[in-house]
BAFI-601446 format. One line per field, with one value per residue: residue number from 1; x, y, z of N, C-alpha, C in turn. Coordinates in steps of 0.02 Angstrom, whole numbers, plus 50000, padded with zeros to 5 digits. Example, Ala and Ser with C-alpha at 12.3 -4.5 7.8 and 13.67 -1.06 7.14 Angstrom:
<pts>
num: (1_2)
npx: (50660_50642)
npy: (49716_49888)
npz: (50390_50354)
capx: (50615_50684)
capy: (49775_49947)
capz: (50390_50357)
cpx: (50660_50645)
cpy: (49835_50002)
cpz: (50390_50394)
</pts>
This chain:
<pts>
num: (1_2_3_4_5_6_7_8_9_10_11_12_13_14_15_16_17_18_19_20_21_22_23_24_25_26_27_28_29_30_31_32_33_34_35_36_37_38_39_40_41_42_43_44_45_46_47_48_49_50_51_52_53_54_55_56_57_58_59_60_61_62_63_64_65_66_67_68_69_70_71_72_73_74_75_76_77_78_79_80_81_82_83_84_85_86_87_88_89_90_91_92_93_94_95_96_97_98_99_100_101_102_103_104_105_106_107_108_109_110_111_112_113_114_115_116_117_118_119_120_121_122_123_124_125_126_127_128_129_130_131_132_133_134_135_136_137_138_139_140_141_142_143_144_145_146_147_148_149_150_151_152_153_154_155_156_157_158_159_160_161_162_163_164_165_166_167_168_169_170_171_172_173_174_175_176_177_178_179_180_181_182_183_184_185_186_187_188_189_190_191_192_193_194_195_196_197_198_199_200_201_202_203_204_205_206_207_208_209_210_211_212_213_214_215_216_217_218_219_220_221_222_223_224_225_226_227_228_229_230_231_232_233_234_235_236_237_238_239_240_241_242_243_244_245_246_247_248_249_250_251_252_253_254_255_256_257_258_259_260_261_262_263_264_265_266_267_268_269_270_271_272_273_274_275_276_277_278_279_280_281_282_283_284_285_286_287_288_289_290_291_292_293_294_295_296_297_298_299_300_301_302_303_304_305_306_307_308_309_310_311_312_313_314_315_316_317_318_319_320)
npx: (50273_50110_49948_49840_49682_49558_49491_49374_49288_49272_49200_49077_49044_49006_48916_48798_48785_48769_48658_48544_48511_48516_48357_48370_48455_48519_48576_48683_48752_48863_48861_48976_48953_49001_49123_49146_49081_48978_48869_48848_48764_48642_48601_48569_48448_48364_48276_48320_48442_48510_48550_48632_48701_48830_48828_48873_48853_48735_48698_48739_48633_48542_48566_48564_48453_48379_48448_48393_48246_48275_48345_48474_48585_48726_48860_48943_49058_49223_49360_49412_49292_49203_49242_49284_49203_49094_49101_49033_48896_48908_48957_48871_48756_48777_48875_48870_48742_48742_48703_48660_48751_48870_49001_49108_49238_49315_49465_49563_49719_49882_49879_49783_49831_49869_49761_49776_49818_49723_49614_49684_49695_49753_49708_49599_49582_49649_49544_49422_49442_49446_49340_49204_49119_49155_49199_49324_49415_49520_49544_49680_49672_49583_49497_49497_49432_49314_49266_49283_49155_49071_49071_49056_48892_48853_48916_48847_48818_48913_49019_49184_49246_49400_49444_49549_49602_49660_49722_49770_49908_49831_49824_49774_49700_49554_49391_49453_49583_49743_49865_49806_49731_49583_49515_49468_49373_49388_49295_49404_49519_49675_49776_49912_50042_50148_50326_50435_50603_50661_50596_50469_50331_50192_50058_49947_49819_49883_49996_50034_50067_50184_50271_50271_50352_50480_50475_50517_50650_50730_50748_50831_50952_50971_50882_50736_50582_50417_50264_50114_49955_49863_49713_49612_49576_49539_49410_49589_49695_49743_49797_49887_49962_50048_50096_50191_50271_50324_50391_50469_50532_50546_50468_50401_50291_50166_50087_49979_49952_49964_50068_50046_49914_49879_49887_50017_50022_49897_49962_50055_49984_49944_50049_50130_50076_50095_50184_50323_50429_50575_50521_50469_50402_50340_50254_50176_50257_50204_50128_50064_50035_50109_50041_50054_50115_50049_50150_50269_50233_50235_50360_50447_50368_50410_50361_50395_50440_50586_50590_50554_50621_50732_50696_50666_50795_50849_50768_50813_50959_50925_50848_50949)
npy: (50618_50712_50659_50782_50887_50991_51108_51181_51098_50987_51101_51078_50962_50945_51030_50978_50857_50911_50976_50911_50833_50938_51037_51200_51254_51360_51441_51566_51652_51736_51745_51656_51534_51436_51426_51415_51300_51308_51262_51152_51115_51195_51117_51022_51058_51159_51256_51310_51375_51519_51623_51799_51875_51987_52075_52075_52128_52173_52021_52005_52070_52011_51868_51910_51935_51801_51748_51807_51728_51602_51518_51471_51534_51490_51594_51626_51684_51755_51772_51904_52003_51938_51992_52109_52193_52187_52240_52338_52302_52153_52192_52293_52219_52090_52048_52138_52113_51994_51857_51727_51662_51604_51633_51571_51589_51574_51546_51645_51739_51733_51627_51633_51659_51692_51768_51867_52038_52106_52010_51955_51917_51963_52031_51958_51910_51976_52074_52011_51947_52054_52110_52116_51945_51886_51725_51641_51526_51440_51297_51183_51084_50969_50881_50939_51043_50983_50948_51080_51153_51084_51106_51225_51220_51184_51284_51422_51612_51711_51657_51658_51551_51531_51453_51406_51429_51324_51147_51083_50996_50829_50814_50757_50610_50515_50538_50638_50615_50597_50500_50388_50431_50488_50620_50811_50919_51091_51231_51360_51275_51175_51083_50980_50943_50892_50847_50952_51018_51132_51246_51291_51300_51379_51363_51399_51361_51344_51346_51255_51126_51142_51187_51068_50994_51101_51064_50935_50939_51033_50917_50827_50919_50906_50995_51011_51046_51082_51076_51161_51139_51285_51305_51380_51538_51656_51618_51597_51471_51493_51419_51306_51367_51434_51353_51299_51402_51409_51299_51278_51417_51471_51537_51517_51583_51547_51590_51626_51779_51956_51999_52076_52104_51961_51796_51782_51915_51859_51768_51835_51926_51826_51797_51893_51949_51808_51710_51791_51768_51750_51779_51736_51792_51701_51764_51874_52005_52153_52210_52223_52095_52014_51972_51793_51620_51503_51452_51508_51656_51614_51576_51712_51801_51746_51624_51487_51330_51311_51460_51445_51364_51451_51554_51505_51438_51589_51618_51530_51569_51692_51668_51620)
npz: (47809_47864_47813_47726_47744_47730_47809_47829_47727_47830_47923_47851_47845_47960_48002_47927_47994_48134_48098_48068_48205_48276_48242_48269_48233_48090_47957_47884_47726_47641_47499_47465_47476_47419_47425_47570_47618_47654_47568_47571_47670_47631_47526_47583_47685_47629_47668_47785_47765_47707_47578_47582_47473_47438_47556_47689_47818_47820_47842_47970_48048_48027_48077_48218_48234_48209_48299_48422_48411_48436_48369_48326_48244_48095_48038_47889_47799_47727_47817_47825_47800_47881_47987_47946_47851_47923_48058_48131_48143_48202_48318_48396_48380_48395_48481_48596_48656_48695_48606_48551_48403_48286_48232_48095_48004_47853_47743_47807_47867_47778_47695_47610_47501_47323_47321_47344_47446_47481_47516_47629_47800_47937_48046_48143_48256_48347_48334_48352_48480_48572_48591_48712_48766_48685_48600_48549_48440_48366_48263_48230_48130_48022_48104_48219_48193_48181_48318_48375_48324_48360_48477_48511_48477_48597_48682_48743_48675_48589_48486_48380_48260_48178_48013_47875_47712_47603_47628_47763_47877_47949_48111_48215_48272_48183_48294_48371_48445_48519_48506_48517_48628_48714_48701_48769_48681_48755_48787_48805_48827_48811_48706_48759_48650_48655_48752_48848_48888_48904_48810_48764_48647_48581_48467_48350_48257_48080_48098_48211_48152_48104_48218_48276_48174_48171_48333_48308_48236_48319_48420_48362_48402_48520_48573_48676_48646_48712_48663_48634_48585_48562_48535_48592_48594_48664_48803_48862_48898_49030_49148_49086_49004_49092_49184_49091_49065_49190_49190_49072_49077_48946_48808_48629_48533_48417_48267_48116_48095_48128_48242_48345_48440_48414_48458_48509_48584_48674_48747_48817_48887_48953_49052_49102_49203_49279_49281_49217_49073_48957_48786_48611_48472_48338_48180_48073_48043_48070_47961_47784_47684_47495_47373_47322_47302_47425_47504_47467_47527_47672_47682_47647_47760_47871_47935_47960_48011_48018_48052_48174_48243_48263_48319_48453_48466_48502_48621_48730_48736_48797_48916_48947)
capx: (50228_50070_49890_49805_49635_49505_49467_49309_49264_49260_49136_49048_49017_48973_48853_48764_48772_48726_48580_48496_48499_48470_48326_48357_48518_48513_48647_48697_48801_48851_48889_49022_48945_49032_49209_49155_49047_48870_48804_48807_48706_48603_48586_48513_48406_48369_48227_48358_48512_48504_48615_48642_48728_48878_48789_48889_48833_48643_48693_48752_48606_48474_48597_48561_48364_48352_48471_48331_48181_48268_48390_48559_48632_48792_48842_49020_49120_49299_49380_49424_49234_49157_49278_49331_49139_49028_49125_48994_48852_48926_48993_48846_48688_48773_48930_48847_48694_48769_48673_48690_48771_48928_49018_49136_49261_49362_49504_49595_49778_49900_49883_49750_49898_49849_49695_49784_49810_49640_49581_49695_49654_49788_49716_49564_49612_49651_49476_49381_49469_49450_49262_49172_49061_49142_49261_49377_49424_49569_49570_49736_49667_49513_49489_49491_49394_49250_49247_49260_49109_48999_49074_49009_48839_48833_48912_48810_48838_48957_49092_49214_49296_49444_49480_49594_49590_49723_49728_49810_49892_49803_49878_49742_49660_49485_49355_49471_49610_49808_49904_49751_49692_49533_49521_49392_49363_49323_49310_49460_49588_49718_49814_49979_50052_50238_50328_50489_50594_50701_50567_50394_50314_50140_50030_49864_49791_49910_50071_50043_50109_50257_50287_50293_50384_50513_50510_50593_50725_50760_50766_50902_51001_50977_50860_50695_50546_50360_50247_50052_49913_49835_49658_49562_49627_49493_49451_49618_49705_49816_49823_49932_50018_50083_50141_50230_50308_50389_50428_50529_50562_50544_50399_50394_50227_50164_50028_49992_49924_49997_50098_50014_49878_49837_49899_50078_49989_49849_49992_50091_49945_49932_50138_50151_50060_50118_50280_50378_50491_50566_50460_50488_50330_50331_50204_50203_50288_50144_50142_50038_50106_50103_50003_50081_50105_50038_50218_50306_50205_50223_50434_50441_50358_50444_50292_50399_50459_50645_50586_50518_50672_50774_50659_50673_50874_50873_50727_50849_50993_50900_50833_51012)
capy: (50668_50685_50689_50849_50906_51052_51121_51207_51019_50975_51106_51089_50884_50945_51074_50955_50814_50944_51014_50824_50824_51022_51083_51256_51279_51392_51440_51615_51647_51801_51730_51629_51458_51355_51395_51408_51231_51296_51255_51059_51120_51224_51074_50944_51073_51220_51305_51343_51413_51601_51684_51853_51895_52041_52086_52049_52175_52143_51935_51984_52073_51969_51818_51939_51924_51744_51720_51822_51703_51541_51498_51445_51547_51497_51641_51622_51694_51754_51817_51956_52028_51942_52027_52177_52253_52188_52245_52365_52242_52108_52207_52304_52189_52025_52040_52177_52077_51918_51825_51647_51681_51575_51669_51529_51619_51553_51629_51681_51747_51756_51555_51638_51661_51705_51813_51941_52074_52151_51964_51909_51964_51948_52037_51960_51868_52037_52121_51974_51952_52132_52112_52086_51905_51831_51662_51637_51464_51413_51246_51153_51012_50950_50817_50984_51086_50973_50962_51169_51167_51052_51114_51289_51237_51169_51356_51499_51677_51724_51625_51663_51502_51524_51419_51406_51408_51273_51096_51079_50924_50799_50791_50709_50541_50527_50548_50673_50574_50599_50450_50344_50463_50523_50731_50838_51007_51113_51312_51394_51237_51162_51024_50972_50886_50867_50878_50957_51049_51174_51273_51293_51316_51380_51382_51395_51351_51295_51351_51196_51053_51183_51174_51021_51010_51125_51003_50885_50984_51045_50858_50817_50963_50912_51025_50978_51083_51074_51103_51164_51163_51325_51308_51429_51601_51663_51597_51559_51417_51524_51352_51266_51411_51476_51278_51289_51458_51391_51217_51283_51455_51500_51535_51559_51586_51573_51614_51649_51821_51981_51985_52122_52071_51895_51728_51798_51939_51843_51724_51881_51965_51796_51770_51961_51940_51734_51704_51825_51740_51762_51777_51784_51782_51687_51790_51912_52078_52210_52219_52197_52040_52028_51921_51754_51568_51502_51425_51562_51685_51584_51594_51770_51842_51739_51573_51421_51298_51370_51507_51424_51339_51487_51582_51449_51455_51644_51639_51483_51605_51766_51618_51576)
capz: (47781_47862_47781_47717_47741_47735_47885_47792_47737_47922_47929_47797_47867_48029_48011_47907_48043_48184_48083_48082_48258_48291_48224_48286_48158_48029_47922_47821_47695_47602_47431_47458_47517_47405_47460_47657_47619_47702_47519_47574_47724_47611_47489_47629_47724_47588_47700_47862_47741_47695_47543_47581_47442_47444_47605_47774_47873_47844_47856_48047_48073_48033_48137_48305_48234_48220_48363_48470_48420_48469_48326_48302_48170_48094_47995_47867_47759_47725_47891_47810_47777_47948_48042_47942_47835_47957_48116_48187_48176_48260_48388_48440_48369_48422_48551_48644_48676_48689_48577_48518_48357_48284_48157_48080_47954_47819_47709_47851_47855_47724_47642_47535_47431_47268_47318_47362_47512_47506_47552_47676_47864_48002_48103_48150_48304_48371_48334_48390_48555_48592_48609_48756_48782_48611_48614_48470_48433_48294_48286_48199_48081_47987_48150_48306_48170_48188_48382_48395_48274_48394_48553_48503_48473_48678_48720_48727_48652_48510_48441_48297_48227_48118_47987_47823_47630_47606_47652_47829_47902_47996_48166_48271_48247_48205_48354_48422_48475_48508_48503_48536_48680_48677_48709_48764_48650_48801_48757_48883_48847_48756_48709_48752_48609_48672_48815_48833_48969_48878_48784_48759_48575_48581_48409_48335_48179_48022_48143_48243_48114_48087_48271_48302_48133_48241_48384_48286_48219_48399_48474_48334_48419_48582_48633_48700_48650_48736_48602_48637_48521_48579_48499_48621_48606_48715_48841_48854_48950_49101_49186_49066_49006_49166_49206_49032_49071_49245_49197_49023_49061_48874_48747_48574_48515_48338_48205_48061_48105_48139_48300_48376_48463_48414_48485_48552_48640_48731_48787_48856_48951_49029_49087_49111_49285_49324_49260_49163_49053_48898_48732_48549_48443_48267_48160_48039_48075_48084_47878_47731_47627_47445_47335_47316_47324_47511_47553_47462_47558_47752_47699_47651_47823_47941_47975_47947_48035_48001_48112_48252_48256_48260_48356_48507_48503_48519_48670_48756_48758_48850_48965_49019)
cpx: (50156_50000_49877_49719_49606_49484_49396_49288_49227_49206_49103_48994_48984_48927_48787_48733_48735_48646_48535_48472_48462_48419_48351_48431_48490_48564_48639_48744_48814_48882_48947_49023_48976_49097_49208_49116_48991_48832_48788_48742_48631_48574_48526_48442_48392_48319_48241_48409_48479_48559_48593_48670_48788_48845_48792_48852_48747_48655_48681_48692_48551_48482_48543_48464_48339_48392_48421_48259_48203_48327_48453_48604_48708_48802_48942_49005_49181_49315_49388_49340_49226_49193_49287_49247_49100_49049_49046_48927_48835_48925_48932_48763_48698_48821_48911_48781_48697_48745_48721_48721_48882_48946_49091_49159_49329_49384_49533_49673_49804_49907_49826_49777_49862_49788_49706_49774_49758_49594_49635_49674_49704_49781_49601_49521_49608_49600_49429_49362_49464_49376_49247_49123_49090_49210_49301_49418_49466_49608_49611_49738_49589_49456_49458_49436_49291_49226_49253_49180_49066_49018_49046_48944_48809_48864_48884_48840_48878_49003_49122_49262_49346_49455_49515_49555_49628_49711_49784_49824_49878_49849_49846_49698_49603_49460_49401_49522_49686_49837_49871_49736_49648_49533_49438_49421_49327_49358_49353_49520_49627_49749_49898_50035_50142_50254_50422_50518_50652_50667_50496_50363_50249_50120_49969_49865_49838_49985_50073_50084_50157_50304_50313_50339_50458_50540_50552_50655_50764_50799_50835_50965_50987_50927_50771_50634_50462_50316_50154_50003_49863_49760_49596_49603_49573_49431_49514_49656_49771_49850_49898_50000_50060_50130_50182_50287_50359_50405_50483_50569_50572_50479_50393_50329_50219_50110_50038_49919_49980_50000_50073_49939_49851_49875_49983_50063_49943_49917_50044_50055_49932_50004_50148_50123_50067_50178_50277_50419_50503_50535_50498_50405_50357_50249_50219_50199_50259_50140_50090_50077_50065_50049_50057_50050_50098_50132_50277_50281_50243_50324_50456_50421_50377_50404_50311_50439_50542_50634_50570_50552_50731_50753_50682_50743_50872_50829_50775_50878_50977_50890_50892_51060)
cpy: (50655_50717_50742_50853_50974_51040_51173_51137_50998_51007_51091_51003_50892_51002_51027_50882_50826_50956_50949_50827_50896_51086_51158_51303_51296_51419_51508_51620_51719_51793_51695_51550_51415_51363_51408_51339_51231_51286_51189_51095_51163_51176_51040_51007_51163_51273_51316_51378_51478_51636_51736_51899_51935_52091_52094_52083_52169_52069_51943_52015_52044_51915_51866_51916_51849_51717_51728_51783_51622_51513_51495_51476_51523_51564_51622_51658_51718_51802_51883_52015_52010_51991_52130_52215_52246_52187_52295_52338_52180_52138_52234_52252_52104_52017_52090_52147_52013_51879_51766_51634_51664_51574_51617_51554_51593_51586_51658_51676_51746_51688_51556_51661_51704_51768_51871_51986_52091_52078_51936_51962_51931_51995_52032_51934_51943_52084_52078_51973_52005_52136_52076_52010_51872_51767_51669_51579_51469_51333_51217_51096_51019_50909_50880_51030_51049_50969_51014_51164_51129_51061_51192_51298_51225_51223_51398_51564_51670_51696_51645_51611_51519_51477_51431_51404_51341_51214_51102_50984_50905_50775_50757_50676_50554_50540_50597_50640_50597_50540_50398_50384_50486_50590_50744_50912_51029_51187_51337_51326_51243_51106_51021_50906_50857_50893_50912_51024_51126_51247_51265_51323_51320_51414_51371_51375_51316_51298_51288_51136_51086_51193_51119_50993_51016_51101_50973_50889_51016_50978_50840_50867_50944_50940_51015_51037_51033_51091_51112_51209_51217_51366_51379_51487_51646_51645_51575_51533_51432_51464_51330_51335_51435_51425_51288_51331_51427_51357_51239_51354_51503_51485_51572_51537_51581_51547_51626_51700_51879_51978_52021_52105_52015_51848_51761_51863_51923_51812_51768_51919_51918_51775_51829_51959_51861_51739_51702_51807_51766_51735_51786_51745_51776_51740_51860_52007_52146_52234_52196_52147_52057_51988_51864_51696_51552_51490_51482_51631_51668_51600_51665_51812_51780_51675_51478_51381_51300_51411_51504_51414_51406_51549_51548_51466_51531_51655_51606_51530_51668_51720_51616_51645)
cpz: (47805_47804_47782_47720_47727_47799_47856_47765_47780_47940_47908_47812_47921_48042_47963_47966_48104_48149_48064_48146_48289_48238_48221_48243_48124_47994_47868_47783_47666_47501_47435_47483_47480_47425_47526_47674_47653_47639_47522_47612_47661_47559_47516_47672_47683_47612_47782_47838_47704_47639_47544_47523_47468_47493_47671_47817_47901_47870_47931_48070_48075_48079_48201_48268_48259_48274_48420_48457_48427_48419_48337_48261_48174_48017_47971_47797_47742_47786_47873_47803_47846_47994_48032_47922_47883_48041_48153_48199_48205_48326_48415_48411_48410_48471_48595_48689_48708_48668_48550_48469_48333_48222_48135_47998_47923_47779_47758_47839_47792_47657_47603_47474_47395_47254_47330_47441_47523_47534_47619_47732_47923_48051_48150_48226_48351_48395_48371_48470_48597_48620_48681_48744_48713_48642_48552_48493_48355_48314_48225_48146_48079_48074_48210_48247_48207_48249_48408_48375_48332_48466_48560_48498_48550_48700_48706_48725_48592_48517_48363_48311_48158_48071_47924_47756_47611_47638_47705_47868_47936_48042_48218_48230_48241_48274_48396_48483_48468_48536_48547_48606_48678_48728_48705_48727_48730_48778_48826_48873_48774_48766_48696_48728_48616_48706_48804_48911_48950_48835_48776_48702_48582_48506_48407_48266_48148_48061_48180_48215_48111_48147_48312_48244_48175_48274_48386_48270_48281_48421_48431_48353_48499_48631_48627_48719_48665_48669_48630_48592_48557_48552_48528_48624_48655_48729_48830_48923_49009_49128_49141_49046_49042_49183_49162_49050_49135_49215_49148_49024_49022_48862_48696_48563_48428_48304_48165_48057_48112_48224_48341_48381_48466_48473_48542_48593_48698_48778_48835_48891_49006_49067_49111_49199_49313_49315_49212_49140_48966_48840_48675_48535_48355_48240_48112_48072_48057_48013_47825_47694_47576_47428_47311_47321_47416_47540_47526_47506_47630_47766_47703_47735_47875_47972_47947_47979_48057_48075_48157_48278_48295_48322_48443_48528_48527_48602_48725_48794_48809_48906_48991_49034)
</pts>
């Protein structure tokens, strides 16, 4: 069983660590800083943090303001709002411009359980990605959360970081390490956390431990799945993907988003022109979910380890 974390934590440590070192951070909020954690930052440095209140739309536009006089903004709160009320002032005040501006949104997908459909947001991955000049980063643990978070403040223009409500398990070592290796966060890659020659399992975010989860349940059958933590969804990493695609042949993809356009679409616009192979895509099936428990929720639409599994044998078979 491994450890659990907050991947909002992670921020919450490292926007306070960056903003020591970078003056030029500033931080908004729209009322919700204590469960996206910019109210530490707003604690230690209370004349760079901004509550907006029930406000998104103004938050992003004032970001494009203080992005244009030299600032840093980080601007959060629930994916569902950065993405969904305050879509047309991102898009044309801060992704049209390309301003510096690193919208870092928590509450994403459907493991806000309990909060209900009108808060979850699967499809945000989709809208992001769609934009010209933005990145979108979902990184898989408390540990990759915090090296998105400070590899975004050394790239320029817009970033949206995903992260979770829910404690997620820790799958890389401190400092950014797999099995004592040390890793670079670079925006456009990914990491390849198992090798395998029969299949190829590509995930993002909380799908990753469920993947490699998966893995294991494969290798006890014999069959021998690749597994890559697919943190950059755009840029994303053609290189490895394309190697993945020849070497196994197969690729199931999977999120915890809807299937239509997120993570199992980028990875099919990039095989659709290298190598075409067969696909299934873990993720939920173009649908509103209910209100629920997170793990009763993730079984219900199809996002558990179960299905990765199952997913994999059926992609094998078209493969042969």
């Amino acid at each position: 069983m491994r450890e659990k974390a907050y991947t909002r934590d992670a921020y919450g440590r490292t926007l306070i660590e960056l903003g020591r070192i970078r003056k030029e951070i500033v931080v908004l909020d729209a009322d919700l800083s204590t469960s996206t954690r910019t109210a530490w930052f707003g604690r230690e440095f209370p004349d760079r943090f901004f509550n907006f209140g029930v406000a998104e739309a103004n938050m992003m536009s004032a970001a494009a303001g203080l992005a244009s006089s030299g600032k840093i903004p980080f601007v959060s709160t629930f994916a569902v709002f950065a993405t969904g009320r305050a879509y047309n002032q991102y898009r044309t005040s801060i992704a049209y411009p390309n301003l510096n501006v690193k919208i870092v949104a928590t509450h994403s997908g459907i493991s806000v359980g309990e909060d209900g459909p009108t808060h979850f947001c699967i499809e945000d991955i989709a809208i992001m990605r769609a934009l010209p000049n933005t990145t979108v980063l979902v990184p898989a643990d408390a540990v990759e959360t915090e090296a998105a978070v400070k590899a975004s403040v050394d790239h320029y223009g817009p970033v949206y970081i995903r992260l979770s409500r829910p404690k997620l398990p820790v799958i890389y070592e401190e400092g950014y390490r797999w099995r004592g290796e040390k890793l670079t966060f670079r925006i456009g890659g990914s990491v390849t956390l198992r090798e395998g020659e029969d299949v190829t399992l590509v995930a993002s975010g909380l799908m990753v431990s469920r993947a490699l989860d998966a893995a294991e349940a494969l290798a006890r059958e014999g069959i021998e799945a690749a597994v890559i933590d697919l943190y950059s969804i755009k840029p994303i990493d053609r290189e490895t993907l394309t190697e993945a695609a020849r070497r196994t042949g197969a690729i199931v993809t999977c999120e915890e988003h809807n299937v239509c356009g997120g993570v199992g679409s980028a990875v099919a616009e990039v095989l659709v022109e290298t190598v075409p192979v067969p696909m299934e895509m873990v993720g939920v099936k173009d649908t509103f979910a209910e209100s629920g428990s997170m793990e009763d929720l993730l079984t219900k639409y199809g996002l558990t380890s179960k299905d990765i599994v199952e997913a994999a044998k059926r992609v094998i078979k078209r493969k042969s």
